[in-house]
C-alpha positions, 0 to 999 in steps of 0.5 A: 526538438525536446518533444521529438528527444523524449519519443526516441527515448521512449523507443528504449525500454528498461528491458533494453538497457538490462540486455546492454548492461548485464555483464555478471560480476561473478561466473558462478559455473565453470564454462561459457556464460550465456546471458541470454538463456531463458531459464538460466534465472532456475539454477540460482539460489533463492535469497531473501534480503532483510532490509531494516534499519538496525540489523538484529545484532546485540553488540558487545566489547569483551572484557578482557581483548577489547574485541566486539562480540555479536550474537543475534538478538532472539527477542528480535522479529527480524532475527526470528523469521530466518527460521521461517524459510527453508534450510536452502533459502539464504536469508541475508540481512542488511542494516546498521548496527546498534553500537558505534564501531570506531572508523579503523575498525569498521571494515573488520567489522563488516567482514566479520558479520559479512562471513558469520551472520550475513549481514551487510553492514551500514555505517553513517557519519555521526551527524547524518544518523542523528538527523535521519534517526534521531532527527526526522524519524524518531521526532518527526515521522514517529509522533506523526504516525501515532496522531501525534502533531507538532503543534509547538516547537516541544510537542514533537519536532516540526518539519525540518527539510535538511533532516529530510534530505539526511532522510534520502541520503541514508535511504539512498546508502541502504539502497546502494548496499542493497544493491551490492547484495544483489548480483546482477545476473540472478537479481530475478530471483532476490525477495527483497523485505524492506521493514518499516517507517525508517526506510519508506523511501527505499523502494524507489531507488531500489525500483529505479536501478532494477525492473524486476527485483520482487520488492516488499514493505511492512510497516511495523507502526500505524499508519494514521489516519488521512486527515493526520497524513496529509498534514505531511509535507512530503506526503506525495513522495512517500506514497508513490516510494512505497507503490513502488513495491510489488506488496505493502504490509500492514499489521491490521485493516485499520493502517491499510485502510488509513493508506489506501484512503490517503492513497484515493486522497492525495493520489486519485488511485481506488483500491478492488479486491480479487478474490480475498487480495487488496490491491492499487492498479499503479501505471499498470502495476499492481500493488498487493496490500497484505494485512497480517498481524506478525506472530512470534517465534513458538520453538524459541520461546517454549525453550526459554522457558525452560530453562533454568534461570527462567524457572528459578525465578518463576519458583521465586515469584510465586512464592514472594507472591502467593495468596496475592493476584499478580497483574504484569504489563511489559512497555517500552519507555515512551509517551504513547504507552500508556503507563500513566493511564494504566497507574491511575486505573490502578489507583482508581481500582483500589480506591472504588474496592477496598477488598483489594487492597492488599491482594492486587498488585501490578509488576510493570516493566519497562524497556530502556527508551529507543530514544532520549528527550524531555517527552521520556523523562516526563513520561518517567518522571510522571509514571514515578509519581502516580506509582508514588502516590498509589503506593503510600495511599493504598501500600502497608507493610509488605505490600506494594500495590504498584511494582515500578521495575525500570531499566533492563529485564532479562526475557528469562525473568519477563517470562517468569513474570507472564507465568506467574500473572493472573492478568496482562495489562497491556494499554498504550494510546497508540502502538503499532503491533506489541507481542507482549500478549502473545508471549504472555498467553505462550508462558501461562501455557507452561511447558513440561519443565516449567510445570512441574517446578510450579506444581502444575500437573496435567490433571489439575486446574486447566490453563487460563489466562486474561489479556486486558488490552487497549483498542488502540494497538495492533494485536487487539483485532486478533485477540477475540477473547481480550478485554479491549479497554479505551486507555483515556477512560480511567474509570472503564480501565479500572472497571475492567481490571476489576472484571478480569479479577473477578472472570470464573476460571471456566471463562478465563479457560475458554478465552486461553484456549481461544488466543493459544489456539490463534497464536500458535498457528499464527506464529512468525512462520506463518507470518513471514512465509505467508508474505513471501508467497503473496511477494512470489505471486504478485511477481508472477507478471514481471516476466510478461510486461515491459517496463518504462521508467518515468519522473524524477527523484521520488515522483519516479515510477515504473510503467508497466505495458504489454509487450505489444502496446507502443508508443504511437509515433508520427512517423508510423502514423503518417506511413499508414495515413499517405498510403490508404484512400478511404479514412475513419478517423474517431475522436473522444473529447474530454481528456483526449481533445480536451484537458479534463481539469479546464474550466472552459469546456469547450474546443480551442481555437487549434482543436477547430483549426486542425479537424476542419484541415482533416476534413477538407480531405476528401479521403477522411471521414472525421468523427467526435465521439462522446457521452456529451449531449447533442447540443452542447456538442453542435455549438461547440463544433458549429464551425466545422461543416464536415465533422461528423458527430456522435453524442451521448456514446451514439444515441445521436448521430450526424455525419455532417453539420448540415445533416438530420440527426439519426437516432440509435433506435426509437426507445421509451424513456419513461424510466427517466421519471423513476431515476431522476428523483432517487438522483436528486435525494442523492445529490441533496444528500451529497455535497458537491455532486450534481446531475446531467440529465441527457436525452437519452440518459441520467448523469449523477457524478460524484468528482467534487464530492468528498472521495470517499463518501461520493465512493460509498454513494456511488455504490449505494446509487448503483444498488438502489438503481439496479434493484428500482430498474431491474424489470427495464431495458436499460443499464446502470454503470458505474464510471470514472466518478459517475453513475449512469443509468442509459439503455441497453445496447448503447456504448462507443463500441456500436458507434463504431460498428455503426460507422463501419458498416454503413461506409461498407455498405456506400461502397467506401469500405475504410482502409485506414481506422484512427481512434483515440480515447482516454476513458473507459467508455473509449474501451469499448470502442477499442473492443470493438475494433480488436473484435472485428479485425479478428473476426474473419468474416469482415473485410480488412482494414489495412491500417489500424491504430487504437490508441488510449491517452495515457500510459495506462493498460488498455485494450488499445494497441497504442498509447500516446502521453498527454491531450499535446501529443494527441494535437500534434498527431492530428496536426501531422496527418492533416498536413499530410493531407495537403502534401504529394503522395510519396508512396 
C-alpha cells in the first residue's frame, strides 16, 4: 500500500505542482495575465538578492530626536558589490541588523530600510540570536573552521543540539524572508547570493519551495580540512544544505579542495573538471565550485584617500615618524590573528639586530572583537603584555617600538597608516580571506591629492610596497610577490621582517607593481560579476530538466531528469509484457539483483524463485549479464535450468545451464603475464585494495582503500597501464572504484547485439526487450538499444524498457528507485506469465 502511495506520488513532478500554484501576488502590467507564456520570464527585471547574516548597515541613535539613522557600511564587502552590477539590476539585500531595535519600533524600522536601502529586515528574539550566533556559530562552527577543536569545555564550545536547532530556526526565518522577496511569478529570474558560515542551511529550505530559483554560496571562512570536518556531528546535513546551490564559492583551491575531499569522504560524490570549471554531479544536478579570492571596491578607496582628514593625518604621521621605518598590521581582536606571534617577532627582530632599535616600530591596530568571551580578553591581556615587555626592554625616550592602538579606527586614519608604512604585516594562524593587504598595496599607491601633500612627485622614487603575510589566509595565494611567513616560527617571523627592511627599493618597486597590477584588475567588480556569470551559466539547464524533490528535513534534495526519463511503473510494464510473445529479458547482478553493500554475494532465495517463474515461460528468453566470472556465476545460478548467462561483460555466454559456453572470440592473453605484476606492486602499495584475476580480465578495485589515495592510484594505474599495453588489443577502464584492463571490443552493449541478432537469426525476433542495470557498464548496453532501435534498418522492437537502478542521468529511458522495486517488477511479470492474456 505505502509502496503503491509513493509510485503515484512520483507521477507528480515539482513542475506540476509550480503550474497548479503559481497564482502571482502582484499584476505588474495592465491587462490580462497569462501564466502560461513561455517567455513571459523576458520582461521582468533581474534581481540579486544579498542574503547574509547582518545587512551592511551602520545603526546609529541621533543626538537630539532618538530617531535611528542607517547609512551603508563602505568598509562592508557586502555594501560594495551593488556597484558591481548594472544601474537596472536591483541588488536587494536581506539580513539582521547590527543594533538591537526595541519591538514597537521594528516595523518603522523595517519599512524605512525596505524604501531607502532595500534591505529586508530580520529581527530574532533575543534568546535565539544568542544561541544561533553567539552560541553555535561564533563558538562552535567559527573555531571549528579554523582548526580549532573543542577539546575541554573552555577551548571553544562543545556540540550543544538546542544551539543546533536554534541554528535552523533562524536559517528557516531568513528563508521565509527570502522568499517574500521573491515573486512567484518572476521568481526565474532572482540571482539569490547567500554569504557565509551563518546561513549553510539555507539553501535547503530555499530549494526545498523553489526548483529553479538560481542559488549561490560563498564562504567567506576556511573551510578545513576533512579530517577536522568529519569530527562535526551534523557533518551530513551541512554538506548536502550547501549542494543544494547551483554554485559554492571558495576564497582559495585550499577550502574548495577541503569540501570536495570531504564531500568524496562523508558522501561518496567525485568532483571532474570541464574545460577549467569544478564541479559535483548531485542526483543529477551539477553543483559548480567557484574559487575566486574577493577583491575590494578600487573607486571607493582612491576617494578616501583623498579626502582631507585622510591626508591631514598621513602629513601628521610622517612628520611624527620621519627617519624612523614604520611597519603597520591591521587585525580584528580574536585569537587566530596572530598578534602575539607578530610582538614576539617583533622582540626577537630587535634583540638579534640591535641596529634597529630605535629605527623600527610596529603601529598595530586592532578592530573591537565580533564577539565577547574569555578567549579575547586573554588574547588581549597577552598581546598587552609582549607589547609591555618589548617596549621597556628595547623603548627609550621618544621611542616606542610596539605602538598598541585598541579600540576603534577610522578607515580615514588606517589609510594614513598603510600610506606612511614601508611594510604590512599581516599573520593570523588561520584567517579566511583579509583585504588589509589589498587596501595597503592601493594606499602606497597614492593618488594625486594624497601625493602632493606628502611631497610625492611623479618623477621621484617610484612606488614600493612589502606585504609580510602569513601562509595561512586567503589572500597569500594571490600575492605572488609577498613574503609568506610560517606565523608559529617566531624566529622565521623575525627574520623575515628583517629581509623586508632590508629588500632594495628596485625589488620593493617590481614586487608593488606585481600586486597593484592583480589587485586593481581583480577588484570587488570583478569579484561579484564574475560569480554571477558563472550562477548564470550554471543555471543554463533549469529550464530543460524536471525536477523531483526527495528526503526529509535537510537530507532533502532535488532530482534532476530529462524530460523523457520516468519512473518505470508495473502498470506499464506489464501492459507491454501481456501483449508480445517473444521476450528478452536482460539482467545485472550486483546493485540491481543484489545490494552491492551485502557481505554474502550471492542471490537470495526470491531472486532464484522469481527468474526461475520467468523462465518457465516459454515466451521469455531470460539473461544475467555481469562482469563477474563464469564460475562464480554457474554456482550461484546452479539452480535455474532455463536462465541464460553472460559473464565477464559477455566474454562467455550460455543460453541455458545445461548448454557449452560460447566464447566471445579466440583471443591471446598473454598480455596478463605483463599486468598482473604492476597490479600487485599497486595492491602492496595500497592498503585495502585487492585483485580480481578473471578469464578474460584483470581487476584492481580500490573501494576499501582510503578514498583519496585509492583515487590517485587508480589514476597512476591507469597511466602506467595504457603506456605498458599501448602496442596490445586490449583497453584499460577506469570504473566505479576499479581498474580494468580486458580486450578490445568486449562490453555489455555487444552481449546485447549478440543476443538480439542470434534470436533473429532462430527466427524469434524479440518483440518485448527488458534491461535493468545500475552502473556504467549497464550504459553500454542502454547505448546499444537506444543505437538499434534508432537504426532503421533493423527490425522493431515494439516494447522497449531500458531502466537504470537510481535516480541518477543515465541513458536509459527508465529508472526505478532501489534492488525492492526492481524484485517486485520481475515478480509482477512473472505472475503475468501464469494469468489469461487479457489482450
Amino acid at each position: 500500500m505505502v509502496s503503491g502511495y509513493l509510485d503515484q506520488l512520483n507521477l507528480l513532478s515539482t513542475d506540476d505542482f509550480g503550474l497548479m500554484n503559481r497564482i502571482p501576488r502582484v499584476m505588474k502590467v495592465p491587462g490580462v495575465i497569462s501564466q502560461f507564456e513561455e517567455d513571459q520570464h523576458t520582461m521582468f527585471q533581474k534581481r540579486v538578492i544579498v542574503v547574509s547574516n547582518q545587512l551592511p548597515l551602520r545603526a546609529s541613535r541621533d543626538s537630539v530626536s532618538n530617531g535611528w539613522r542607517f547609512e551603508f557600511d563602505e568598509n562592508d564587502l557586502l555594501a560594495q558589490l551593488k556597484d558591481a552590477f548594472p544601474p537596472d539590476t536591483e541588488v536587494r539585500y536581506v539580513g539582521t541588523l547590527k543594533a538591537d531595535v526595541d519591538a514597537a519600533d521594528q516595523d518603522e524600522v523595517a519599512q524605512l530600510l525596505h524604501e531607502k536601502f532595500s534591505c529586508e529586515t530580520i529581527f530574532l528574539p533575543v534568546d535565539m540570536r544568542n544561541k544561533f550566533y553567539h552560541g553555535f556559530c561564533k563558538h562552535y562552527l567559527w573555531p571549528l573552521f579554523h582548526y580549532m577543536l573543542p577539546m575541554t569545555g573552555s577551548n571553544g564550545g562543545r556540540f550543544d543540539r538546542s544551539q543546533w536547532q536554534a541554528y535552523m530556526s533562524v536559517n528557516k526565518i531568513f528563508a521565509a524572508k527570502v522568499f517574500e522577496v521573491i515573486d512567484r511569478d518572476d521568481e526565474d529570474e532572482d540571482h539569490v547570493w547567500v554569504h557565509d558560515y551563518h546561513l549553510m542551511a539555507l539553501p535547503t529550505f530555499l530549494r526545498r519551495r523553489s526548483n529553479r530559483v538560481k542559488l549561490g554560496f560563498f564562504l567567506h571562512s576556511p573551510f578545513p580540512s576533512s579530517d577536522i570536518y568529519k569530527t562535526l556531528p551534523v557533518r551530513d546535513d551541512i554538506l548536502r544544505a550547501l549542494l543544494n546551490c547551483d554554485v559554492i564559492g571558495f576564497h582559495t583551491y585550499d577550502y574548495a579542495r577541503h569540501f570536495l575531499s570531504s564531500c568524496r569522504r562523508i558522501l561518496g560524490l567525485h568532483s571532474e573538471s570541464n574545460r577549467g570549471h569544478i564541479a559535483l554531479e548531485y542526483y543529477g544536478r551539477t553543483v559548480t565550485i567557484k574559487i575566486l579570492p574577493a577583491g575590494i571596491h578600487m573607486d571607493q578607496l582612491e576617494s578616501v584617500m583623498s579626502e582631507e582628514s585622510t591626508v591631514r593625518k598621513a602629513k601628521e604621521l610622517k612628520e611624527k615618524y620621519e627617519g624612523k621605518i614604520m611597519m603597520v598590521g591591521v587585525d580584528d581582536l580574536d585569537l587566530f590573528k596572530g598578534i602575539t606571534q607578530k610582538f614576539s617577532a617583533m622582540g626577537e627582530l630587535l634583540e638579534t639586530n640591535p641596529e634597529l632599535r630605535g629605527k623600527v616600530v610596529l603601529v598595530q591596530i586592532t578592530n573591537p572583537a565580533r564577539s565577547s568571551g574569555r578567549d579575547v580578553q586573554d588574547v588581549l591581556d597577552e598581546a598587552n603584555s609582549i607589547a609591555k615587555e618589548v617596549n621597556e626592554k628595547y623603548g627609550e625616550t621618544g621611542y616606542e617600538p610596539i605602538v598598541f592602538i585598541q579600540g576603534p579606527v577610522t578607515t580615514q586614519e588606517k589609510l594614513a597608516y598603510y600610506a606612511i608604512a614601508e611594510c604590512c604585516v599581516i599573520t593570523p594562524v588561520r584567517d579566511g580571506m583579509n583585504l588589509v593587504p589589498y587596501k595597503y598595496t592601493v594606499c602606497r599607491q597614492g593618488c594625486p591629492v594624497l601625493d602632493k601633500a606628502l611631497g610625492v612627485h611623479e618623477d621621484s622614487t617610484p612606488k614600493n610596497s612589502v606585504i609580510l603575510v602569513s601562509e595561512f589566509i586567503g589572500c597569500s595565494p594571490s600575492l605572488s610577490g609577498a613574503i609568506r611567513v610560517n606565523p608559529w616560527n617566531i624566529s622565521e617571523m623575525a627574520s623575515a621582517m628583517y629581509s623586508a627592511i632590508g629588500l632594495p627599493a628596485t625589488e620593493k618597486h617590481l614586487r608593488h607593481e606585481k600586486h597593484y597590477k592583480y589587485i586593481s584588475s581583480h577588484d570587488v567588480a570583478y569579484w561579484a560579476q564574475s560569480f554571477d556569470q558563472d550562477l548564470e551559466r550554471a543555471c543554463r539547464d533549469h529550464y530543460h530538466k524536471r525536477y523531483w524533490r526527495i528526503g526529509l528535513g535537510l537530507a532533502f534534495r532535488l532530482v534532476a531528469l530529462e524530460p523523457s526519463f520516468r519512473k518505470l511503473l508495473g502498470d506499464t510494464l506489464n501492459m507491454g509484457y501481456r501483449r508480445t510473445n517473444s521476450r528478452l529479458i536482460l539482467l545485472d547482478y550486483d546493485g540491481t539483483m543484489m545490494p552491492p553493500s551485502s557481505v554474502n554475494k550471492g542471490p537470495s532465495e526470491e531472486v532464484i524463485s522469481v527468474l526461475n517463474q520467468l523462465c518457465d515461460d516459454p515466451k521469455n528468453i531470460v539473461f544475467i549479464v555481469s562482469g563477474r566470472d563464469r564460475d562464480t556465476l554457474s554456482n550461484w545460478f546452479s539452480s535455474c535450468q532455463k536462465l541464460g548467462i553472460a559473464a565477464e561483460h559477455g566474454y562467455f555466454t550460455r543460453w541455458t545451464r545445461d548448454s557449452l559456453w560460447e566464447t566471445y572470440r579466440a583471443m591471446d592473453l598473454s598480455w596478463k603475464e605483463v599486468v598482473e605484476p604492476i597490479m600487485q606492486l599497486y595492491m602492496e602499495a595500497t592498503d585495502g585494495s585487492y585483485i580480481e584475476n578473471k578469464e578474460s580480465a584483470i581487476v584492481w578495485h580500490h573501494q576499501d582503500a582510503d578514498p583519496d589515495f585509492g583515487l590517485w592510484q587508480a589514476k597512476e594505474l591507469n597511466d602506467h597501464l595504457e603506456n605498458v599495453l599501448a602496442n596490445e588489443p586490449v583497453v584499460v577502464k577506469r570504473g566505479q572504484q576499479i581498474v580494468e584492463v580486458k580486450p578490445q571490443g568486449l562490453s555489455k552493449g555487444i552481449v546485447v547485439e549478440n543476443l538480439i541478432s542470434t534470436m533473429r537469426s532462430r527466427g524469434k525476433s524479440p518483440d518485448f526487450l527488458l534491461c535493468i542495470g545500475d552502473d556504467r557498464s549497464d550504459e553500454d548496453m542502454f547505448e546499444s538499444i537506444a543505437r538499434s532501435s534508432a537504426d532503421p534498418t533493423l527490425p522493431t522492437i515494439a516494447e522497449i524498457f531500458a531502466c537504470t537502478v537510481g535516480q541518477k542521468p543515465s541513458m536509459a529511458k527508465y529508472y526505478v528507485d532501489d534492488i525492492v522495486e526492481v524484485i517486485g517488477l520481475l515478480r509482477g511479470i512473472a505472475e503475468a506469465s501464469v494469468q489469461p492474456n487479457l489482450q
